[in-house]
N, CA, C and O atoms as a DFTB+ gen file, in Angstrom:
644 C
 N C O
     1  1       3.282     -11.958     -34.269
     2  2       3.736     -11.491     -32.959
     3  2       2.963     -10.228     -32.585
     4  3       2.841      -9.447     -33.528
     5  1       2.393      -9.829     -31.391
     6  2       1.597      -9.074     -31.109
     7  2       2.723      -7.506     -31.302
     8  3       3.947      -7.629     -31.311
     9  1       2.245      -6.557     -31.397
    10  2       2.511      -5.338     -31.547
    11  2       3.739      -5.262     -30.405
    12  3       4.951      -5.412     -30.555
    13  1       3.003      -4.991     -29.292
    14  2       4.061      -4.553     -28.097
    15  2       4.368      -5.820     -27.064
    16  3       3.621      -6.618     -26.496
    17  1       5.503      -5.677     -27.076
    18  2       5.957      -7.015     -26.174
    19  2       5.397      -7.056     -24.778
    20  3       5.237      -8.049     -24.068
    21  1       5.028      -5.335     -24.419
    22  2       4.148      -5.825     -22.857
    23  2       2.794      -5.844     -23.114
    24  3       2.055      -5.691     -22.142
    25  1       2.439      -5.955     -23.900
    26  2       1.048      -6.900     -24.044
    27  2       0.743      -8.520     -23.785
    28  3       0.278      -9.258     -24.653
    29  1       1.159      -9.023     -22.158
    30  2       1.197     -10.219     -21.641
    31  2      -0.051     -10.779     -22.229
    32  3       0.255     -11.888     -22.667
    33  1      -1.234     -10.555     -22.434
    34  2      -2.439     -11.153     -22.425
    35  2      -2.224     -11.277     -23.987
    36  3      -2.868     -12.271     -24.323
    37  1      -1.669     -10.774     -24.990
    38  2      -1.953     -10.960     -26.456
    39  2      -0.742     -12.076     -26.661
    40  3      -0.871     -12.913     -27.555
    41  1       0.625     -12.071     -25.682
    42  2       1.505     -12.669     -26.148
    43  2       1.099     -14.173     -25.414
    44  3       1.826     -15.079     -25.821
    45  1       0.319     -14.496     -24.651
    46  2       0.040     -15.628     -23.568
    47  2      -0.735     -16.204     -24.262
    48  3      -0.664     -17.433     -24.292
    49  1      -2.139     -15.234     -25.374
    50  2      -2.782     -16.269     -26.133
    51  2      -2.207     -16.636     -27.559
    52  3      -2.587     -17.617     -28.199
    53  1      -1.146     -15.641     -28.026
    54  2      -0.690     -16.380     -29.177
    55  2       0.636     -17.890     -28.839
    56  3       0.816     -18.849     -29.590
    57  1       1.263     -17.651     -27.667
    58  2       2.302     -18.868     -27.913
    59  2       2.135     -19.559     -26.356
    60  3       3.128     -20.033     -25.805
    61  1       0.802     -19.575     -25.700
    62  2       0.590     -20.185     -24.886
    63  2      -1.092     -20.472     -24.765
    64  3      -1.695     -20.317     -23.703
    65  1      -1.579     -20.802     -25.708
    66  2      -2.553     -20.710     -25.826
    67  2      -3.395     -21.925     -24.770
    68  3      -4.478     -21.637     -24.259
    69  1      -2.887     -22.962     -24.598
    70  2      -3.413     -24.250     -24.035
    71  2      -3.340     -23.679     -22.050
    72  3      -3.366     -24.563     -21.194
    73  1      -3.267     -22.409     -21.699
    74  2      -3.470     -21.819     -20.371
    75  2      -4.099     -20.955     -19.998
    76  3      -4.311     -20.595     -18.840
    77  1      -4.719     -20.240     -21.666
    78  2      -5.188     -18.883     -21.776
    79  2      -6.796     -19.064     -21.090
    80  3      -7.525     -20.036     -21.287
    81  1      -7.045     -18.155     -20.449
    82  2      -8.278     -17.929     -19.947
    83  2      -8.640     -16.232     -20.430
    84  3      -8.168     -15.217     -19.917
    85  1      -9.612     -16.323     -21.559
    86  2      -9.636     -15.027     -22.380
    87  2     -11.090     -14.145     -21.490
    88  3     -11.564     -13.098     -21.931
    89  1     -11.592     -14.824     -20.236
    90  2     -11.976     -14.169     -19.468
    91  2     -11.552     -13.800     -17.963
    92  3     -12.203     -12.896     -17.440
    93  1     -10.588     -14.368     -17.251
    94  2      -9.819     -13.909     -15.925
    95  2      -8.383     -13.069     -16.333
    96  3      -8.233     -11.899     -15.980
    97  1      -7.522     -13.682     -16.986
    98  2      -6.349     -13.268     -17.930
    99  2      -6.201     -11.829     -17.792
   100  3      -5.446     -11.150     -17.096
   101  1      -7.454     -11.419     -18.948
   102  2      -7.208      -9.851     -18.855
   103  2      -7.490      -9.121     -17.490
   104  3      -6.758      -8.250     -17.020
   105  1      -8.894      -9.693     -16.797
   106  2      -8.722      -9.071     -15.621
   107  2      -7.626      -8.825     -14.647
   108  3      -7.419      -7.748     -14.088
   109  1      -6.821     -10.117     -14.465
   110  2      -6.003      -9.919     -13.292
   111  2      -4.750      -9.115     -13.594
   112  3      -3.998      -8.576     -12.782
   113  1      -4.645      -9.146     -15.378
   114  2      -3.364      -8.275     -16.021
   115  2      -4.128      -6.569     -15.607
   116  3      -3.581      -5.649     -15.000
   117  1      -5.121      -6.603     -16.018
   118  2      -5.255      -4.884     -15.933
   119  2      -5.477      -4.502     -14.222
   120  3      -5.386      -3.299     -13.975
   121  1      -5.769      -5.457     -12.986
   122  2      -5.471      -5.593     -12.214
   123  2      -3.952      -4.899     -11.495
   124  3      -3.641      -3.922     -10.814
   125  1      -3.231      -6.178     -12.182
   126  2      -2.194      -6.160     -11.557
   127  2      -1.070      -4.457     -12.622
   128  3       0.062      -3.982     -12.522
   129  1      -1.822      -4.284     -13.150
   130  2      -1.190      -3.020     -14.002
   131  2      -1.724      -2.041     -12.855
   132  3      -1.045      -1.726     -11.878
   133  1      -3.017      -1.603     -13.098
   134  2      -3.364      -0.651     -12.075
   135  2      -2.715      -0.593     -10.577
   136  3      -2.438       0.504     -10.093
   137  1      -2.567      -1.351     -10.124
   138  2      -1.971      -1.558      -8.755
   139  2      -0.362      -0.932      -9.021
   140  3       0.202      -0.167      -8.239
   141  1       0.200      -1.427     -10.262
   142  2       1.487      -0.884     -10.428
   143  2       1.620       0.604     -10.981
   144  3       2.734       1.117     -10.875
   145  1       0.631       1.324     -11.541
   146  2       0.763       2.700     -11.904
   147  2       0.096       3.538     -10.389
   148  3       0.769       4.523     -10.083
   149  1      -0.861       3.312      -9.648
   150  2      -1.161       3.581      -8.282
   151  2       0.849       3.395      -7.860
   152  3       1.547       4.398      -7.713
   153  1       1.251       2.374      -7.775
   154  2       2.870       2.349      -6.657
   155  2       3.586       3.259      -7.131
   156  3       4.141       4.161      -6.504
   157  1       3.605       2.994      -8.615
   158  2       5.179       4.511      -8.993
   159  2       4.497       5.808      -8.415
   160  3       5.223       6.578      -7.787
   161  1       3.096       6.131      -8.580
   162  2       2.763       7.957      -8.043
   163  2       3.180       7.506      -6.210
   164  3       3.687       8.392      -5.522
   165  1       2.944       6.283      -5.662
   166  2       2.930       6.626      -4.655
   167  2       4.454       6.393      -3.858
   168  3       4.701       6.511      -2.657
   169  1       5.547       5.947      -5.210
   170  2       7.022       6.002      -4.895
   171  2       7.242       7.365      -5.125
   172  3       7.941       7.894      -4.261
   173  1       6.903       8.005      -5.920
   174  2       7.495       9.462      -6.041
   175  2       7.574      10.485      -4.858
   176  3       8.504      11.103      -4.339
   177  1       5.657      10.385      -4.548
   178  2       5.651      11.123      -3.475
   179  2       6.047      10.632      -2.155
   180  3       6.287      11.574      -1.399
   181  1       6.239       9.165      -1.470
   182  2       7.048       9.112      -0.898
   183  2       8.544       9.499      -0.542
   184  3       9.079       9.696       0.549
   185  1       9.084       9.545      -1.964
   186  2      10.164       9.432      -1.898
   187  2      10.857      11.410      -1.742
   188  3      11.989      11.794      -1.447
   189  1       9.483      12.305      -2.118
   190  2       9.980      13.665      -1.897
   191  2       9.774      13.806       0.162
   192  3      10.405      14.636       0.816
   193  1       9.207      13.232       0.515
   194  2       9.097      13.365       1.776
   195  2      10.228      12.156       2.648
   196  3       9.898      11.598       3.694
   197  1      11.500      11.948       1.984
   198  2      12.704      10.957       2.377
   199  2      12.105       9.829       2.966
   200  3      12.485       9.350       4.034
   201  1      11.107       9.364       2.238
   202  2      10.281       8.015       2.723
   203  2       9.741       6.756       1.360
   204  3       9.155       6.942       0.294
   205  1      10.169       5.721       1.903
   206  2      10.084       4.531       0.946
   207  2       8.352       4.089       1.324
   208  3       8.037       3.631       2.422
   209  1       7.535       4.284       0.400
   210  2       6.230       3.730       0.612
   211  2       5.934       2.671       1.579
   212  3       4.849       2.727       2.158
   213  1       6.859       1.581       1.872
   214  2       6.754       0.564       2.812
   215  2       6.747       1.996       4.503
   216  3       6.025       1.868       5.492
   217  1       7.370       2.710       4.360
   218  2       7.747       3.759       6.047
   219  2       6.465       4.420       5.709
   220  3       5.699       4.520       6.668
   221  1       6.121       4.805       4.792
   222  2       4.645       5.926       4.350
   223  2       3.553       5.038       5.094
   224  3       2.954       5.372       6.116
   225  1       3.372       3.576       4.236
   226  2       2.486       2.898       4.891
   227  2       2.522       2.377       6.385
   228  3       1.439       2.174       6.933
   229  1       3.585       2.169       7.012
   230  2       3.585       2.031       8.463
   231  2       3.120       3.347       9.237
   232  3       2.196       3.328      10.051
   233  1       3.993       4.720       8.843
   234  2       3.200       5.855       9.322
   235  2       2.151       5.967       9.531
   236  3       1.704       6.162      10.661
   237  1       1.249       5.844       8.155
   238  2      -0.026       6.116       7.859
   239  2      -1.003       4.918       8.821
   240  3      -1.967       5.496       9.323
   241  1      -0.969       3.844       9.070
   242  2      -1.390       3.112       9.578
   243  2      -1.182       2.996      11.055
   244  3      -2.018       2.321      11.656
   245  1      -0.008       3.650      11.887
   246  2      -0.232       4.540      13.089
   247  2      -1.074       5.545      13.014
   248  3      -2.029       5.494      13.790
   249  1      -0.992       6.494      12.265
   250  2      -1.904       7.469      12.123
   251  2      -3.399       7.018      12.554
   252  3      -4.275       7.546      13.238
   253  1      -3.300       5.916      11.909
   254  2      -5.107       5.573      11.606
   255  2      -5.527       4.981      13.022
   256  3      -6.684       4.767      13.386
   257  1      -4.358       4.757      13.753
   258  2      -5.256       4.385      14.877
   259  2      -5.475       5.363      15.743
   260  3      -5.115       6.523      15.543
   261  1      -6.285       4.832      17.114
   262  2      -6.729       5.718      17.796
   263  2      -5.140       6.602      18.591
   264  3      -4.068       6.000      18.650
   265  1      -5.264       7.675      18.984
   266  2      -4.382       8.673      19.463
   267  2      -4.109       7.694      21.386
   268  3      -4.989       7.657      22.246
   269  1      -3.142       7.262      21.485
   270  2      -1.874       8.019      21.191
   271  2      -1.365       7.688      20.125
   272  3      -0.408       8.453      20.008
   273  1      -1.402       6.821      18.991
   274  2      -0.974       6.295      17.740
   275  2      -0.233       5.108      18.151
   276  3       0.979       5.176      17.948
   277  1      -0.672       4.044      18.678
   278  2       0.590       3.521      19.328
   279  2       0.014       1.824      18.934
   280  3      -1.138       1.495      19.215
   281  1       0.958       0.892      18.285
   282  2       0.732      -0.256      18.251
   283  2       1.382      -1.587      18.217
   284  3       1.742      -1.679      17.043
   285  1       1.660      -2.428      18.691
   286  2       2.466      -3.305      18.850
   287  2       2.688      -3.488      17.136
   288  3       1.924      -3.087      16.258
   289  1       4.227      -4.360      16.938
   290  2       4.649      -5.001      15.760
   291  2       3.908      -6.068      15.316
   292  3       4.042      -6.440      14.150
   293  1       3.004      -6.722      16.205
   294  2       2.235      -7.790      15.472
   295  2       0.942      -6.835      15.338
   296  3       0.852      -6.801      14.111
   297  1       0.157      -6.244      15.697
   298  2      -0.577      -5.107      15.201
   299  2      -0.106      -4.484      13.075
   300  3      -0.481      -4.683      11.919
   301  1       1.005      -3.630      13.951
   302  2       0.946      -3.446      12.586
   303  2       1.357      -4.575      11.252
   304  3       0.891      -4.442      10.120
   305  1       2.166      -5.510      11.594
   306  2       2.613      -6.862      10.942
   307  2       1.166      -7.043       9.825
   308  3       1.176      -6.937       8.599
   309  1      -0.188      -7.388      10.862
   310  2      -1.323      -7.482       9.819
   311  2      -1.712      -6.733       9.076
   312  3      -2.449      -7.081       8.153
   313  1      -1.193      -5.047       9.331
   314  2      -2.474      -3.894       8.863
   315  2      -1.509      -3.291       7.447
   316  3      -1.990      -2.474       6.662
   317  1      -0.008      -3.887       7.292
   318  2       1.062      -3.660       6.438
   319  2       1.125      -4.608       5.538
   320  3       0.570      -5.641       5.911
   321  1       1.746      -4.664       4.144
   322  2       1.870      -5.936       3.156
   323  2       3.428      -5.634       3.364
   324  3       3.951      -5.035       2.424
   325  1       4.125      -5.905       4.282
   326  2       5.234      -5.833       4.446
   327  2       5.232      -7.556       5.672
   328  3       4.314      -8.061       6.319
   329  1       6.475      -7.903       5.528
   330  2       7.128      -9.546       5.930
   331  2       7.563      -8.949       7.305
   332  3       7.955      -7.785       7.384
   333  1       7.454     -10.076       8.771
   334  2       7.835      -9.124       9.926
   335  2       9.445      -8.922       9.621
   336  3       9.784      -7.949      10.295
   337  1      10.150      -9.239       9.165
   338  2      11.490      -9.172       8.937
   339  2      11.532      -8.121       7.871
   340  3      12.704      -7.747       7.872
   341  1      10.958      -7.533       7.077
   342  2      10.841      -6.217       6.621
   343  2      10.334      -4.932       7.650
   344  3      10.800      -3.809       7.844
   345  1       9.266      -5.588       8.155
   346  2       8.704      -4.781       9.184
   347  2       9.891      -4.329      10.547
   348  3       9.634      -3.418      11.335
   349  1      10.548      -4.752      10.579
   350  2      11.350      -5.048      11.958
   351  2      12.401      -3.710      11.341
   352  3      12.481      -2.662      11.981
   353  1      13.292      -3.949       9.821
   354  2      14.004      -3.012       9.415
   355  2      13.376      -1.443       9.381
   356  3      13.998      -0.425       9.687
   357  1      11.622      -1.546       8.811
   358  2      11.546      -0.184       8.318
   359  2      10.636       0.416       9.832
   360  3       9.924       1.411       9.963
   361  1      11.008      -0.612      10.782
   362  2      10.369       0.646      12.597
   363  2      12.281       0.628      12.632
   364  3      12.221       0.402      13.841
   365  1      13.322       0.657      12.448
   366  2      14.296       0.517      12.473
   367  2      14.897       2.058      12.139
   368  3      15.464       2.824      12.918
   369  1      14.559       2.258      10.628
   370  2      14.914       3.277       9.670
   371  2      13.445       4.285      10.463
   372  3      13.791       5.360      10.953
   373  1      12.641       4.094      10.514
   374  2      11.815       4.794      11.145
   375  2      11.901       5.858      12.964
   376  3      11.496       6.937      13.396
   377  1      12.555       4.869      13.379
   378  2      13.095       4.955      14.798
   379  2      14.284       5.813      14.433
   380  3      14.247       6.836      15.116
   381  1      15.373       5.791      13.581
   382  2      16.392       6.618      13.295
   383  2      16.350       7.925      12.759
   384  3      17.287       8.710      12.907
   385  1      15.363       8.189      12.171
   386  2      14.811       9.514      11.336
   387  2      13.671      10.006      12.461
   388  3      12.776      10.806      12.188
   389  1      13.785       9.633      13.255
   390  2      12.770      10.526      14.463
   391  2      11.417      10.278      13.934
   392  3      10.551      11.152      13.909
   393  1      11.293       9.387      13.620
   394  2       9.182       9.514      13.332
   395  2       8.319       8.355      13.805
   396  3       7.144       8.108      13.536
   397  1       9.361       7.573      14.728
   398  2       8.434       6.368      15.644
   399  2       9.550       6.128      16.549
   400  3      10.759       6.287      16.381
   401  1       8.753       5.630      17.734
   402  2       9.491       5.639      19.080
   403  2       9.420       4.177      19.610
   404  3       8.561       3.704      18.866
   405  1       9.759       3.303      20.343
   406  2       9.475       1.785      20.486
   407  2       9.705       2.157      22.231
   408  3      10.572       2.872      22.735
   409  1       8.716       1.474      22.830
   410  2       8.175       2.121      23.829
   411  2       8.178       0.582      24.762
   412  3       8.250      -0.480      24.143
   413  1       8.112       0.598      25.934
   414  2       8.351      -0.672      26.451
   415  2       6.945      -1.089      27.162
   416  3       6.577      -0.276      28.010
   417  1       6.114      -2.190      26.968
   418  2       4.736      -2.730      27.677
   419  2       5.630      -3.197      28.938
   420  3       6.756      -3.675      29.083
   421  1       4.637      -2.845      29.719
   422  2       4.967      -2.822      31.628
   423  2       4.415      -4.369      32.003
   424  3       4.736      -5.167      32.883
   425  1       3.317      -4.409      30.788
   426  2       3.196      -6.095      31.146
   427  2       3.695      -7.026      30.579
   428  3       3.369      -8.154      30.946
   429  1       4.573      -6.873      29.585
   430  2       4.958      -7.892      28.829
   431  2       6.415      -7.166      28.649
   432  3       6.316      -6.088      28.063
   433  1       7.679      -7.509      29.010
   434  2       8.630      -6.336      28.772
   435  2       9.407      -6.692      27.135
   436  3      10.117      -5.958      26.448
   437  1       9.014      -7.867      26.929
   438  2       9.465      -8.547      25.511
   439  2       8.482      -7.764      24.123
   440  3       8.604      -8.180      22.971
   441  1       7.867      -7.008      24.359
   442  2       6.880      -6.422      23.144
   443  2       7.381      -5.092      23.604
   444  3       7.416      -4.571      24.718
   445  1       7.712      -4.745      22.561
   446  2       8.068      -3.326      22.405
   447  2       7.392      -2.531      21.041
   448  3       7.900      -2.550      19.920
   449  1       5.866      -1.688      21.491
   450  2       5.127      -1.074      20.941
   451  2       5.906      -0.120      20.411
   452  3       7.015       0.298      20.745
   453  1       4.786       0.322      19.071
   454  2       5.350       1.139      18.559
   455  2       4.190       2.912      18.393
   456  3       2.985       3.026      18.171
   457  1       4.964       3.682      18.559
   458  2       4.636       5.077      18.453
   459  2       5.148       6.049      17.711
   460  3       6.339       6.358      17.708
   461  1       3.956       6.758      16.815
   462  2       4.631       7.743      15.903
   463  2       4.504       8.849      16.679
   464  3       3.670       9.013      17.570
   465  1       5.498       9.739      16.262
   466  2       6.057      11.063      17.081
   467  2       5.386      12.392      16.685
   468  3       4.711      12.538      15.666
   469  1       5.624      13.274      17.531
   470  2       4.950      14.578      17.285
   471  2       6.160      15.152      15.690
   472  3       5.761      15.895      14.793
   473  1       7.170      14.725      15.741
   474  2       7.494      15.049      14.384
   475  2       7.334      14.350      13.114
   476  3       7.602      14.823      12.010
   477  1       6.723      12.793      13.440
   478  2       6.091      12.375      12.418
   479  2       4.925      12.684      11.854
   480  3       4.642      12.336      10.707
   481  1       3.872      13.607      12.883
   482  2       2.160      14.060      12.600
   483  2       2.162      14.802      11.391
   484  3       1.405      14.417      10.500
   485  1       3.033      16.012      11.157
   486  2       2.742      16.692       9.800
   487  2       2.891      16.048       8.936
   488  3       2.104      15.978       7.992
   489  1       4.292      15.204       9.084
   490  2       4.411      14.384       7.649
   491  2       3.570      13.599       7.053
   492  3       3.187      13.619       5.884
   493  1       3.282      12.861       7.967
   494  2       2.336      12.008       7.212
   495  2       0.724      12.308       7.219
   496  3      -0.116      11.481       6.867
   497  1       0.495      13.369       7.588
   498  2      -0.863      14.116       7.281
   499  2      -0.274      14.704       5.905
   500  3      -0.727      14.236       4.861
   501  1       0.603      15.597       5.852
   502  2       0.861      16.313       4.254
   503  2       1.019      14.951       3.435
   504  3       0.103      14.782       2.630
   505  1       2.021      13.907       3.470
   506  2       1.870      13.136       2.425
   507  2       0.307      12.139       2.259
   508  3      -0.224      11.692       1.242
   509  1       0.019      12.073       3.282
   510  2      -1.200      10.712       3.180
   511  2      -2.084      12.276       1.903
   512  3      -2.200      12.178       0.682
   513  1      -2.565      13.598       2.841
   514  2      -3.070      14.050       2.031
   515  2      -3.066      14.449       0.647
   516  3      -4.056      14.797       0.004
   517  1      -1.711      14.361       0.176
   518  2      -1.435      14.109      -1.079
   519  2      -1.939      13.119      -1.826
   520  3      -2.704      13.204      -2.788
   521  1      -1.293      11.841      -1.146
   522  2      -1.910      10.684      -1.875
   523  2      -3.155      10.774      -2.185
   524  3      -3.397      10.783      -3.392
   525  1      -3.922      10.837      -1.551
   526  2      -5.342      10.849      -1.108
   527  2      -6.075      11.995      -2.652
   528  3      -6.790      11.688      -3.605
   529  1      -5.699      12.792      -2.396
   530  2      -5.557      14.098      -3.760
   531  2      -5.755      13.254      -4.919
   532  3      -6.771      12.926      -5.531
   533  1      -4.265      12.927      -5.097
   534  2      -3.846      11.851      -6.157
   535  2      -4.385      10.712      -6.491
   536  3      -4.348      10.484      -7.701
   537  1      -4.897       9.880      -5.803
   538  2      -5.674       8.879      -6.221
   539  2      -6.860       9.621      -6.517
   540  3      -7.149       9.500      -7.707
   541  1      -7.573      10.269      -5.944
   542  2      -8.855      10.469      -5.912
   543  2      -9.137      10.953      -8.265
   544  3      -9.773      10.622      -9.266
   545  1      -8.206      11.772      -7.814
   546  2      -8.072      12.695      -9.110
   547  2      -7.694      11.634     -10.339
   548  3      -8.214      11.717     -11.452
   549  1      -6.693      10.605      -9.963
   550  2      -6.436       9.432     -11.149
   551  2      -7.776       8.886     -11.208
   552  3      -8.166       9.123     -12.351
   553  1      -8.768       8.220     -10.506
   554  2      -9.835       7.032      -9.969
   555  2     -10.753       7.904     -10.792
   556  3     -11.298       7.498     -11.818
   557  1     -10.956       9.562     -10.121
   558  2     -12.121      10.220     -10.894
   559  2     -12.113      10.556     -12.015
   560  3     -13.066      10.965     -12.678
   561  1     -10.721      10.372     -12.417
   562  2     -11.109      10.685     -13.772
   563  2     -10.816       9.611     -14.781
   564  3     -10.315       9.835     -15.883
   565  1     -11.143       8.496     -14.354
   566  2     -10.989       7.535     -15.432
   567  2     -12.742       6.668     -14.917
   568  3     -13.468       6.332     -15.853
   569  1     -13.032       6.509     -14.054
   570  2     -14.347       6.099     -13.393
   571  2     -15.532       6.806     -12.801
   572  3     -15.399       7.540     -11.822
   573  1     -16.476       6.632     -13.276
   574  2     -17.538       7.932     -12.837
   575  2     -17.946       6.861     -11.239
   576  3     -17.409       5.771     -11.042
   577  1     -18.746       7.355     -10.494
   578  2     -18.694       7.310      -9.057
   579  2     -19.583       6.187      -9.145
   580  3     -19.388       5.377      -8.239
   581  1     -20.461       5.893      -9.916
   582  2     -21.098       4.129      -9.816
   583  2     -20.481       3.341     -10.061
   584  3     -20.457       2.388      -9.282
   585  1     -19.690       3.313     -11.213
   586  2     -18.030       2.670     -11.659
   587  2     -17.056       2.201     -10.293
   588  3     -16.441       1.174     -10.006
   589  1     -17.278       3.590      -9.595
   590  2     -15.890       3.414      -8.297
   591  2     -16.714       2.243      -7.445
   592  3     -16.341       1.087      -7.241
   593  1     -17.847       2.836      -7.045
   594  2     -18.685       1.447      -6.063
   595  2     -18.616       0.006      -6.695
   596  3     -18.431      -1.064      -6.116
   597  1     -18.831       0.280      -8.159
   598  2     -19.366      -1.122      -8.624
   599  2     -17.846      -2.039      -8.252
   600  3     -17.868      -2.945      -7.420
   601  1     -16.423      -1.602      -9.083
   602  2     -15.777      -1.985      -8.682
   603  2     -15.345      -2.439      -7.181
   604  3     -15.057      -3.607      -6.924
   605  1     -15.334      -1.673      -6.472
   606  2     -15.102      -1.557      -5.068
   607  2     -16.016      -3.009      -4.484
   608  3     -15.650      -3.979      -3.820
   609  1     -17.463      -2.591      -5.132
   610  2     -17.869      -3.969      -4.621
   611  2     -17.444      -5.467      -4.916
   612  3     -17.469      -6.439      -4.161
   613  1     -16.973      -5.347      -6.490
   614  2     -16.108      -6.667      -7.176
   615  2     -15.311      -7.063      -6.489
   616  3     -15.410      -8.143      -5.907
   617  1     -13.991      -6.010      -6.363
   618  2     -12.867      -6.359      -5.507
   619  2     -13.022      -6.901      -4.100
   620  3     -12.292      -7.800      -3.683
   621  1     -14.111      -6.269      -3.272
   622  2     -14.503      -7.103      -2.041
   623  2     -14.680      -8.636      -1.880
   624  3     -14.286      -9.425      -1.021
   625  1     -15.427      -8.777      -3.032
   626  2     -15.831      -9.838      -3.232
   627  2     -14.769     -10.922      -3.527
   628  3     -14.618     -11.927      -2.833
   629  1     -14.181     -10.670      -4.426
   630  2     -12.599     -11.191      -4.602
   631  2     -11.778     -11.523      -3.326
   632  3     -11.311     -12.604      -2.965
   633  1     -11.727     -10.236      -2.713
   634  2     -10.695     -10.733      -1.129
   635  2     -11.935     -11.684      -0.688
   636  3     -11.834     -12.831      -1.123
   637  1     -13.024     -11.430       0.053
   638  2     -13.416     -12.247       0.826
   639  2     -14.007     -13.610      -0.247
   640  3     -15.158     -13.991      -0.032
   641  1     -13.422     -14.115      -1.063
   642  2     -13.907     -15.181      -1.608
   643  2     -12.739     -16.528      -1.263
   644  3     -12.968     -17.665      -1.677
């Protein structure tokens, strides 16, 4: 029996051996690990600024657009890994804590855009810039900067494949 029970890739080739792929396997495990130690730093610091990473990432992704910050729910629906029925709750909880406004289109009165507020701007400039800190500082110091591209280019390749 392998040492540590969360060692998926040692326990998959000893009692599942007839599925094991001893070259994708580990990738998509250390994959899908990294992606999960990136979420807890970025639950924490969400969560000191009274925000669930799913509201961080909708913020932040108003932010990113052009000023006035403003974008319909099917807009952000694509630019979020959030379900529109998740999406719908957290402009909801968002709209209640003062940091997005739902605004009415003059041409369409059934779409109701969305806008982050002059009291949402600091926040999510101080937290995005945190994050931003934080990753940079985890990434640099485990990957030297040809490392970060080389990857970066892998993973591209992956989505658009």
């Amino acid at each position: 029996m392998p040492d540590d029970p969360r060692d998926v890739v040692a326990m998959h080739r000893m009692y599942w051996p007839e599925t094991f792929d001893a070259r994708v396997m580990p990738f998509v495990v250390a994959l899908h690990r990294a992606r999960d130690k990136h979420m807890k730093s970025a639950e924490a610091l969400s969560a000191r600024y009274g925000l669930s990473p799913a509201e961080l990432d909708v913020l932040a992704t108003l932010r990113r657009s052009p000023p006035p910050w403003v974008l319909t729910p099917s807009v952000l629906q694509r630019s979020v890994f959030i379900t529109s029925g998740g999406l719908a709750k957290i402009l909801q909880q968002l709209e209640a804590k003062g940091l997005v406004e739902r605004l009415t289109d003059s041409a369409d009165r059934r779409v109701k855009p969305v806008q982050l507020t002059a009291a949402a701007q600091p926040i999510v400039a101080a937290a995005i810039g945190e994050v931003v800190t934080i990753t940079d500082a985890w990434v640099s110091a485990a990957l030297s900067d040809a490392e970060i591209e080389q990857a970066t280019a892998i993973l591209r390749k992956l989505v658009d494949a």
